[in-house]
C-alpha positions in Angstrom: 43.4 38.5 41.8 40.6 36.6 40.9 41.1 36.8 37.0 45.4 35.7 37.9 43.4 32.9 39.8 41.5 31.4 36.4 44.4 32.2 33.9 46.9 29.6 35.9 43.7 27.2 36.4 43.1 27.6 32.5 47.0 27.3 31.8 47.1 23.9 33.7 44.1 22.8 32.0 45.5 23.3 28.8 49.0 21.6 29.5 46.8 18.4 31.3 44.9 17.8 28.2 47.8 18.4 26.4 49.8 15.7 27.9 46.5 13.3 27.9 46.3 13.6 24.1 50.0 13.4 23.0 50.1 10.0 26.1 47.1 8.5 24.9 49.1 4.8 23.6 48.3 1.8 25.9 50.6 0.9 29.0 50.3 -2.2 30.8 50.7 -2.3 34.3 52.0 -5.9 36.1 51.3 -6.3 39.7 54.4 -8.3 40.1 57.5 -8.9 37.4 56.5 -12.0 35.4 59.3 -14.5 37.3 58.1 -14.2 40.6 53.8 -14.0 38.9 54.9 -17.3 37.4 56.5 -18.7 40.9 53.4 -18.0 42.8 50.6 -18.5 39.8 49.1 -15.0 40.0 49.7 -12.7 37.4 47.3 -9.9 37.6 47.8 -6.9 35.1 45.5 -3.9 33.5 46.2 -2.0 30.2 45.6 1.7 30.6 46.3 4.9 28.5 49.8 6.2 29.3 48.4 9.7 30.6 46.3 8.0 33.7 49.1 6.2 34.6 50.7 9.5 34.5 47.7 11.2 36.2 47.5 8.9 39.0 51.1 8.8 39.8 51.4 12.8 40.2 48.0 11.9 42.3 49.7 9.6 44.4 52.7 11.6 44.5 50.9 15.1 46.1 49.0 12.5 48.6 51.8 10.8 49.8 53.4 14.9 50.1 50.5 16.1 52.3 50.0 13.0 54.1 54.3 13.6 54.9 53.5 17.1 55.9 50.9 16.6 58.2 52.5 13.8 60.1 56.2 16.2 59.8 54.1 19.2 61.4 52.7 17.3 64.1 54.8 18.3 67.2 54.2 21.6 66.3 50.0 21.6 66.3 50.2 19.7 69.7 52.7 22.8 70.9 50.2 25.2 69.2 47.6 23.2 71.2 49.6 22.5 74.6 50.4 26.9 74.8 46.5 27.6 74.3 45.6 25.4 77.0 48.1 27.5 79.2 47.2 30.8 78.2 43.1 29.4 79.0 44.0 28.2 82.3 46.4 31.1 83.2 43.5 33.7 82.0 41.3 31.7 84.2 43.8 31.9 87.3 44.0 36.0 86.6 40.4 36.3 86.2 40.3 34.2 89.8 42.7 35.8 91.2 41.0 39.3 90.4 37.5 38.3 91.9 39.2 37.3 95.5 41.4 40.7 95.3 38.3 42.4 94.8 36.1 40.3 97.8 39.1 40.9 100.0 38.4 44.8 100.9 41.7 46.0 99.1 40.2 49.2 98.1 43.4 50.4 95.6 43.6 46.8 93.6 39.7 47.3 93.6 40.6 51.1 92.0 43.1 49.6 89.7 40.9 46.7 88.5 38.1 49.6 88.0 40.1 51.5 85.8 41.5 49.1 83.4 
C-alpha cells in the first residue's frame, strides 16, 4: 500500500513540474483594473511566472474547500459532541443508580449486579 502511496506522490510530482516548466512565461497580476487604479491613484501590481499563479490559485482553491467543509460539517461535530455528553451523564446516572440499589439491602439486584 505503501509503494501505491509513493507512485501517485511521484506521478503528481512529475505532472507539477511539468506544468511549472511548460508555464514558466511572465504574468502580471493588477490589484485593481487600470480605470478604477487611475481613479483612486494606486496601481499596485507584481509580475510572476504563470505556474505560481497557477500554484497558488489550486492552493487557494483546496483552502477555501476545507475551510467550506469544516464550517458545512459543524452541526454535526456539536451533535457528535452534544450525544457524548448524554451517554457520560447517563452512564454516570446508571453507575449511581447501581451503588444506592446496592446500599439499599435489595439482595436479588445486588445478585444481578454481582453477576454481570
Amino acid at each position: 500500500m505503501r509503494y501505491i502511496r509513493y507512485a501517485i506522490l511521484a506521478a503528481i510530482a512529475i505532472v507539477l513540474v511539468t506544468v511549472a516548466m511548460a508555464n514558466r512565461g511572465p504574468a502580471t497580476l493588477n490589484l485593481l483594473p487600470a480605470e478604477v487604479g487611475a481613479l483612486m491613484g494606486y496601481e499596485a501590481s507584481v509580475t510572476l511566472p504563470l505556474f505560481i499563479v497557477i500554484f497558488l490559485g489550486v492552493i487557494a482553491g483546496i483552502l477555501l474547500g476545507f475551510f467550506w467543509e469544516w464550517m458545512r460539517e459543524h452541526k454535526h461535530r456539536a451533535d457528535a459532541a452534544t450525544q457524548r455528553r448524554e451517554k457520560e451523564r447517563l452512564a454516570r446516572e446508571v453507575e449511581k443508580m447501581k451503588t444506592v440499589s446496592a446500599e439499599s439491602g435489595d439482595d436479588v439486584l445486588a445478585l444481578l449486579d454481582k453477576a454481570q
